[in-house]
C-alpha positions as CSV (number, residue, x, y, z in Angstrom):
1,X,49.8,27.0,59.9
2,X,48.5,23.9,58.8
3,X,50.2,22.9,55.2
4,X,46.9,20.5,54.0
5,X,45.0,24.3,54.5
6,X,47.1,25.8,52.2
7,X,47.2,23.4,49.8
8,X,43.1,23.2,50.1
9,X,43.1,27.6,49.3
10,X,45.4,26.5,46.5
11,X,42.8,24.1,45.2
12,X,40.1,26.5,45.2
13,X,42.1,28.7,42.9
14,X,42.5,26.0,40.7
15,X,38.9,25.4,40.3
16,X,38.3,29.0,40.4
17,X,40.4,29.2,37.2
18,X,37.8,26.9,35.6
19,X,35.2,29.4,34.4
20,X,32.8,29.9,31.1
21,X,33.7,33.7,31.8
22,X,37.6,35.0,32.1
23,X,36.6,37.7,34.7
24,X,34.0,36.3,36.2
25,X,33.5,33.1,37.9
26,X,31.0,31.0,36.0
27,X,30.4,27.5,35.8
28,X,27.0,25.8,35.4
29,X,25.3,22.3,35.4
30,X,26.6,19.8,32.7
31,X,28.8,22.7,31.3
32,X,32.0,21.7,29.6
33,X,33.3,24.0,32.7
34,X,31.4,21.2,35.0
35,X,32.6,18.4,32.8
36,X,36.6,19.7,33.8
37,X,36.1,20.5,37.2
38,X,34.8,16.9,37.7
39,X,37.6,15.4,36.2
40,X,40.0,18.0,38.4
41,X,38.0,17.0,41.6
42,X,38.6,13.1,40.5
43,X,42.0,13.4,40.0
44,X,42.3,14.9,43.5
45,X,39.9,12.2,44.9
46,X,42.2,9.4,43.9
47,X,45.4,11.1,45.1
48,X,43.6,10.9,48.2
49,X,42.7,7.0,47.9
50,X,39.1,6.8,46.9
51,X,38.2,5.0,44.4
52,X,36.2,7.5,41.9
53,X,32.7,7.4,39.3
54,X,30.8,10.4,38.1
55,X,27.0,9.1,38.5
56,X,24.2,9.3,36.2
57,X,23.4,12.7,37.5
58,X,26.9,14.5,36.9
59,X,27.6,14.1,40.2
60,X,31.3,13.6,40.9
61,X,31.9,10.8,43.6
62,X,34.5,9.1,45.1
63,X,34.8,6.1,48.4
64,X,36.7,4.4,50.4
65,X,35.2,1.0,52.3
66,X,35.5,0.7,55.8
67,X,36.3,-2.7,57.9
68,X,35.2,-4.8,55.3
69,X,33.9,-3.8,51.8
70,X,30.2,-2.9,51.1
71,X,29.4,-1.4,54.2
72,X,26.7,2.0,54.6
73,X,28.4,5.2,53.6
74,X,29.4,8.2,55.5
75,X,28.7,10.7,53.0
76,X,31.1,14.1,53.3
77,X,30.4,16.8,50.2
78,X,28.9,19.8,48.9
79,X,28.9,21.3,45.6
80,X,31.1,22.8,42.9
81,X,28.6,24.6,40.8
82,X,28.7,28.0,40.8
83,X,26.3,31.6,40.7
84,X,27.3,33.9,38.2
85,X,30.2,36.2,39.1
86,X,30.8,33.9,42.0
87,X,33.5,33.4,44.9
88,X,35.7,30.5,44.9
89,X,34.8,29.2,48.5
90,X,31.2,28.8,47.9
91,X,30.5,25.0,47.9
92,X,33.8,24.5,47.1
93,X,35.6,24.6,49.9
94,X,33.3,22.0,51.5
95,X,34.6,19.4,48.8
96,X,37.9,20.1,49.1
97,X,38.0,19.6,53.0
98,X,36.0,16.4,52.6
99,X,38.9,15.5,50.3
100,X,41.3,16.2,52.8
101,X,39.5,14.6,55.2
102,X,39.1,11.0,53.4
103,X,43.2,11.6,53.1
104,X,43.6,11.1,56.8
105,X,41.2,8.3,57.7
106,X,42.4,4.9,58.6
107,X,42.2,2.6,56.2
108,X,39.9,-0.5,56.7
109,X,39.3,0.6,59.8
110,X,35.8,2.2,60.1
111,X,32.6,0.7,60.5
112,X,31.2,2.5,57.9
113,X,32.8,3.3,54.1
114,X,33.3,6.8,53.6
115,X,32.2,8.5,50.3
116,X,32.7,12.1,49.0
117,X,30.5,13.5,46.5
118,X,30.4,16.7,44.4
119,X,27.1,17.8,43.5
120,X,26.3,19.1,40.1
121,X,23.9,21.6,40.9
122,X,22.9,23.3,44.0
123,X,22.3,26.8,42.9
124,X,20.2,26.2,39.8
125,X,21.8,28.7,37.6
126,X,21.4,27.0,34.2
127,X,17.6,25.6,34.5
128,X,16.0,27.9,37.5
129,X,15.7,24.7,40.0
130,X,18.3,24.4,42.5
131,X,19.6,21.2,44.2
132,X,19.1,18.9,40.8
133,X,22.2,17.1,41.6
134,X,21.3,15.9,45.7
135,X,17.8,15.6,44.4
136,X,19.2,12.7,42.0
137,X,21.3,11.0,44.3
138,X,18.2,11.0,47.2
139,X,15.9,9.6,44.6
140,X,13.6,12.8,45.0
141,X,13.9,13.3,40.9
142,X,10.5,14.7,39.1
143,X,10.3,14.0,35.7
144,X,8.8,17.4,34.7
145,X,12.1,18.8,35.1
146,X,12.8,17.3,31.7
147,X,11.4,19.9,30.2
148,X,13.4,22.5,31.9
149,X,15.1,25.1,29.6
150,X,18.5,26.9,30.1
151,X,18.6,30.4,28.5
152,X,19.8,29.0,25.1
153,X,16.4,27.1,24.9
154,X,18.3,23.8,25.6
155,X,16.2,21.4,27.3
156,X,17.6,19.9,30.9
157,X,17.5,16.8,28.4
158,X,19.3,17.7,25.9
159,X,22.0,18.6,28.3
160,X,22.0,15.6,29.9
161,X,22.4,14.2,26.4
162,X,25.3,17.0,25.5
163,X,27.3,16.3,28.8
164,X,27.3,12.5,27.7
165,X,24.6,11.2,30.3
166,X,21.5,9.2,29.5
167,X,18.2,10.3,30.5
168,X,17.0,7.4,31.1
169,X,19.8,5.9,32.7
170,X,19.1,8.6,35.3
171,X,18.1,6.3,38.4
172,X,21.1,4.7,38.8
173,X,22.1,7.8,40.6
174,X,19.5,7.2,43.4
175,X,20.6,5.8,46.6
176,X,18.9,3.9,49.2
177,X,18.7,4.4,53.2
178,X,20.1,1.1,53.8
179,X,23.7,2.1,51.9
180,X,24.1,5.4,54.0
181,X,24.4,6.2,57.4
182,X,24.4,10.2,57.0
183,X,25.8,13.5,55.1
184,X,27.9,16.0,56.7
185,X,29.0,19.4,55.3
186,X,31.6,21.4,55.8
187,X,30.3,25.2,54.3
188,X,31.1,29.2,54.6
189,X,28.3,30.7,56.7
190,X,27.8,33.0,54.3
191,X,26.6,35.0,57.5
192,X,28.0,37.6,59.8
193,X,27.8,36.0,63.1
194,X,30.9,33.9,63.6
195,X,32.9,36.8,62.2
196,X,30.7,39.1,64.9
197,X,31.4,36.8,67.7
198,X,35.1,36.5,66.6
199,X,35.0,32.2,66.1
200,X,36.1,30.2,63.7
201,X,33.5,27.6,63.9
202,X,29.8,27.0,64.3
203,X,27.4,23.9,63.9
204,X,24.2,24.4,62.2
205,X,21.0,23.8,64.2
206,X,18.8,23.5,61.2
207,X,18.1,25.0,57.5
208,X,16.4,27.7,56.7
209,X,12.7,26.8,54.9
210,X,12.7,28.6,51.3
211,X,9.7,29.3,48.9
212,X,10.2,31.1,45.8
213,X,8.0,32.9,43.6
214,X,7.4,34.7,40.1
215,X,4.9,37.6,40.8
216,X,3.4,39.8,38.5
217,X,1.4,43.1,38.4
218,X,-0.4,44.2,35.5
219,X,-2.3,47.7,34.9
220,X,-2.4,50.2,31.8
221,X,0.6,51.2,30.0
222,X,0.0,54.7,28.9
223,X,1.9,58.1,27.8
224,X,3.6,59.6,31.0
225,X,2.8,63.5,29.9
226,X,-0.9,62.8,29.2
227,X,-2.3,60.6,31.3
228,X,-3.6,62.7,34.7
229,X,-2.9,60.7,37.8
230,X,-6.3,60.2,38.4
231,X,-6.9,58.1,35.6
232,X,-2.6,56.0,36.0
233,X,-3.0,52.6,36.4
234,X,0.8,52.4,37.1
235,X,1.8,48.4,37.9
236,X,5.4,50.0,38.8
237,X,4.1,51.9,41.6
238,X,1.6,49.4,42.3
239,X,4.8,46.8,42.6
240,X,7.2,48.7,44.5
241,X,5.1,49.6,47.3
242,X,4.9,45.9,47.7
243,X,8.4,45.5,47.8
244,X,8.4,47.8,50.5
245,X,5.3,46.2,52.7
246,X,7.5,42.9,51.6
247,X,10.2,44.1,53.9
248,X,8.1,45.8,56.4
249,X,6.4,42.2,57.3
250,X,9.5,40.5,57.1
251,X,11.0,42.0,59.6
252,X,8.0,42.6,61.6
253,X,7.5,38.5,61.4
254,X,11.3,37.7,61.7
255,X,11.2,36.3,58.0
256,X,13.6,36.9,55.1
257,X,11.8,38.6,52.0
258,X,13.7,39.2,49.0
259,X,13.0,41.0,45.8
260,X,16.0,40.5,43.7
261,X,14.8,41.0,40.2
262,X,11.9,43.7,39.2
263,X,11.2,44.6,35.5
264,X,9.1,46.8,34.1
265,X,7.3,47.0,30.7
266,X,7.7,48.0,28.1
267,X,10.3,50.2,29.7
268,X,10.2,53.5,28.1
269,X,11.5,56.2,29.5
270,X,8.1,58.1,29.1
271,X,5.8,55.4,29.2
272,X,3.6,54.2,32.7
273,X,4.5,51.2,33.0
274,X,1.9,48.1,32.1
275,X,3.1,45.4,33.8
276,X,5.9,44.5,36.5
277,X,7.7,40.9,36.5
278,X,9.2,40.7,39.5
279,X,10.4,37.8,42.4
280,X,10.2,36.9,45.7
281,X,12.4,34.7,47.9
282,X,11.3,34.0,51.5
283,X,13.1,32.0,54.0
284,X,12.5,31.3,57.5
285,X,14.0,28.9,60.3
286,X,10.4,27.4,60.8
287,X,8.0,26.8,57.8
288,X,4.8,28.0,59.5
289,X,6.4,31.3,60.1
290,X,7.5,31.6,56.3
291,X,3.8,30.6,54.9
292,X,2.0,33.0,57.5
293,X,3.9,35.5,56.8
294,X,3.5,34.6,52.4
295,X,-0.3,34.8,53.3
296,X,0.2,38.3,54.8
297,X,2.3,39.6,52.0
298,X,-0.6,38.1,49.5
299,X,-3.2,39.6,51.3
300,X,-1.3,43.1,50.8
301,X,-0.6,42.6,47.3
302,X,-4.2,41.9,46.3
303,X,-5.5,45.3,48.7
304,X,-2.5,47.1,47.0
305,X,-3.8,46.0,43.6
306,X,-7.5,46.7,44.1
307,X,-6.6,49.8,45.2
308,X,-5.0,51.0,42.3
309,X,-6.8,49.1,39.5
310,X,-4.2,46.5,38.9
311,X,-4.0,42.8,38.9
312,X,-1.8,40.4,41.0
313,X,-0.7,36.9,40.0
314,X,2.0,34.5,41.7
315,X,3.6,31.6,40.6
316,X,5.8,29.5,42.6
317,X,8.8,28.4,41.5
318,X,10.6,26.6,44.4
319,X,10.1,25.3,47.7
320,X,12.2,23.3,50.0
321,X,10.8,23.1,53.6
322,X,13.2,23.6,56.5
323,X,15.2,20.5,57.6
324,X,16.2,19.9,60.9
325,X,19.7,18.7,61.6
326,X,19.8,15.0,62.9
327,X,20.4,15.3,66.9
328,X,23.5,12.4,66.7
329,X,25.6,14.2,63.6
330,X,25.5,17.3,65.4
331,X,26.8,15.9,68.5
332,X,29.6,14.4,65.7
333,X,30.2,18.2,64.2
334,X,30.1,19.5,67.8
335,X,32.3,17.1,69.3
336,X,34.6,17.8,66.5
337,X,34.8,21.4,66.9
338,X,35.7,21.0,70.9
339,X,38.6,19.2,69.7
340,X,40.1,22.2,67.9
341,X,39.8,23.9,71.7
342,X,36.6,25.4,71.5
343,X,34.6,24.2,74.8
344,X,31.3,26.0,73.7
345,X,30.9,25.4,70.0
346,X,28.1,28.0,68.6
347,X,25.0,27.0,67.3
348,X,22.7,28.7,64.7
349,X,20.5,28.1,61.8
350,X,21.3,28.4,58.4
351,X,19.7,31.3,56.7
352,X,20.9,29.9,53.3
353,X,20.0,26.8,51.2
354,X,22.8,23.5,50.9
355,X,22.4,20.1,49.4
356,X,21.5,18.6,52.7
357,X,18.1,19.8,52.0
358,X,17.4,17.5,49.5
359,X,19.6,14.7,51.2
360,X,17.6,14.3,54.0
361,X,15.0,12.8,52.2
362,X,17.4,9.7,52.0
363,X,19.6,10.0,55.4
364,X,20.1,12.4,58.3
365,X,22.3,15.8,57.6
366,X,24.4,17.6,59.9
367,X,26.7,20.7,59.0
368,X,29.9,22.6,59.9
369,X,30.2,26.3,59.4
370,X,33.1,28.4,58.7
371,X,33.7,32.1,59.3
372,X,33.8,34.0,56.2
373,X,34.7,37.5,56.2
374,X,32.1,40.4,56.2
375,X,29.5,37.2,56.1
376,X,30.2,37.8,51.9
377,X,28.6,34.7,50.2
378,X,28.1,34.8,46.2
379,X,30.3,37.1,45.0
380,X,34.0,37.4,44.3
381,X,34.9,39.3,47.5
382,X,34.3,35.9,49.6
383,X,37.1,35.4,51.6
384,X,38.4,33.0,54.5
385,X,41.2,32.7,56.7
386,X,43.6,29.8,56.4
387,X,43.8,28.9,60.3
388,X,40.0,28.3,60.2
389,X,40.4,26.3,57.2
390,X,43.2,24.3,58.8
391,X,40.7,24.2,62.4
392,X,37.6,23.0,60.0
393,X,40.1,20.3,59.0
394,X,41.0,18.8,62.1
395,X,36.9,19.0,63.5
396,X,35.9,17.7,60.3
397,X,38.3,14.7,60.5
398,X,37.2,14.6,64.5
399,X,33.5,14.6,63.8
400,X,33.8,11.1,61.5
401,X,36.2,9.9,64.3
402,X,33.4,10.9,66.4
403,X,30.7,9.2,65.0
404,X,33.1,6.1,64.0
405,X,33.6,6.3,67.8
């Protein structure tokens, strides 16, 4: 079993280690936990002869030229932020391959530089808005984000400011078309189907489109032993029988709808509730499937409200259209994974959100899936095999030999 795959589990641990929380796996954007894994991930960048900088976003970065210096960049990453009570393989993982990956190239050889990067932020866990750190680098940064708060009150801002980064300086993190020739990521699938079809690889056809909301539903608060039904105007009951017709469209429309926070108010034990903060995540491969499917679950929210004398309000929080994976880098990825000895590489879409999403709006993306068991993404129970990290190796290092090729 491949010795660089052991050493990469090894180096998961290590970062794993670096945590806000001692039992939980924390570690959020322009943290002093971020500030110490990007000086870990440098130090293992250099060992492997890139030459390093941490850009004006936070993003850790390292690069090696090809056959002569200055050439467009092959860019190999993903991130090292983390969810709360994460896994260590999440993100991760995909850094530390593309580390190992860099340590086998030729030297001077290529006809592109290569360059690994370690965003800063994919998951939004500190300021709500995910992918900050690829948004900087493809130049897709919107100044309202500014004013972005964490849960402390601290301004995305005054982070910046706190983590040692000027705000303004902010720009010299954007990159141009003209100095990159395309991103590739190695991730966990954070899916069940490799493990179902027992493989070890996958490349990804596309990623999934995502639109995220903040819903509410007002009525009447009012005492739960004297007020008759007939007079209730319960926004509890009025919300969770949208949650339900929420996953009855989804599946009927082969979406994914998620309510993964609901609270009620003002929460007593023997009070109808008056109003229902809740959310709403919905994906899809295609975006026109997602958005019909939103208007459908609109259309029930405002008959389940009028029906019950409450009021509905959305407010979206996030959207990131689907993103096609560029045609050439996935011949790369699947060449890559036919030289490990698979003859028929699978192919599926990506049902979660990755950094390539915002990179695409600077160069084309194409990504490499790993089995993870039980498809457990998120949580500490992740888990992969060290012969598939050792095959993701050698396809990773094939699919830039590939496309050197």
């Amino acid at each position: 079993m491949s010795r660089e795959a052991a050493l990469i589990l090894d180096r998961c641990d290590e970062l794993a280690a670096i945590s806000a929380d001692p039992e939980h796996l924390v570690r959020v954007h322009l943290s002093p936990e971020h500030a110490a894994a990007n000086a870990l991930v440098a130090t293992w960048m250099e060992e492997a002869g890139l030459s390093t900088w941490q850009d004006a976003a936070g993003n850790q970065c390292g690069r090696i030229e090809g056959r002569e210096p200055g050439l467009p960049a092959l860019l190999l990453g993903s991130h090292i932020d983390t969810v709360p009570d994460a896994g260590r393989f999440d993100g991760m993982l995909g850094v530390l391959l593309a580390i190992a990956v860099v340590s086998r190239l030729p030297r001077n050889e290529l006809p592109f530089a290569v360059e690994v990067v370690a965003f800063s932020d994919e998951e939004g866990t500190r300021f709500g808005t995910a992918l900050l750190g690829s948004r900087a680098l493809a130049g897709t940064w919107d100044d309202e984000w500014w004013n972005l708060t964490d849960a402390h009150g601290i301004t995305l801002a005054e982070a910046f400011v706190d983590f040692g980064l000027d705000p303004a300086r902010l720009p010299g993190a954007f990159r141009r078309p003209e100095d990159l020739v395309g991103y590739l990521e190695a991730h966990i699938e954070q899916g069940p189907y490799l493990e179902d079809a027992d493989r070890r690889l996958a490349v990804v056809t596309s990623i999934a489109g995502a639109r995220r909301f903040a819903l509410t539903m007002t009525g009447k608060a009012g005492h739960a032993g004297g007020t008759p039904y007939d007079r209730r105007r319960d926004a509890l009951v009025g919300a969770s029988e949208l949650v339900v017709e929420i996953e009855r469209l989804s599946k009927q429309q082969h979406v994914i709808g998620t309510v993964g926070k609901l609270e009620a108010f003002p929460g007593g034990v023997n009070v109808i509730p008056g109003r229902v903060e809740f959310s709403l995540d919905l994906r899809a491969e295609f975006d026109d499937d997602r958005d019909e499917c939103l208007r459908l679950m609109f259309e029930a929210a405002h008959s389940i409200a009028a029906r019950r004398g409450l009021e509905f309000h959305d407010h979206e929080i996030y959207r990131a259209d689907a993103v096609v994976c560029d045609l050439d880098l996935r011949a790369g990825i699947e060449a890559g994974i036919r030289s490990t000895g698979d003859e028929l590489p699978m192919a599926f879409w990506s049902r979660a959100g990755h950094d390539g999403m915002a990179v695409v709006a600077v160069t084309p993306i194409a990504m490499l899936f790993l089995r993870c068991k039980g498809g457990v993404s998120h949580h500490p129970d992740e888990s992969v095999r060290q012969d598939d990290v050792a095959a993701a190796l050698d396809a990773y290092e094939a699919a830039v030999l590939a496309l050197a090729g």
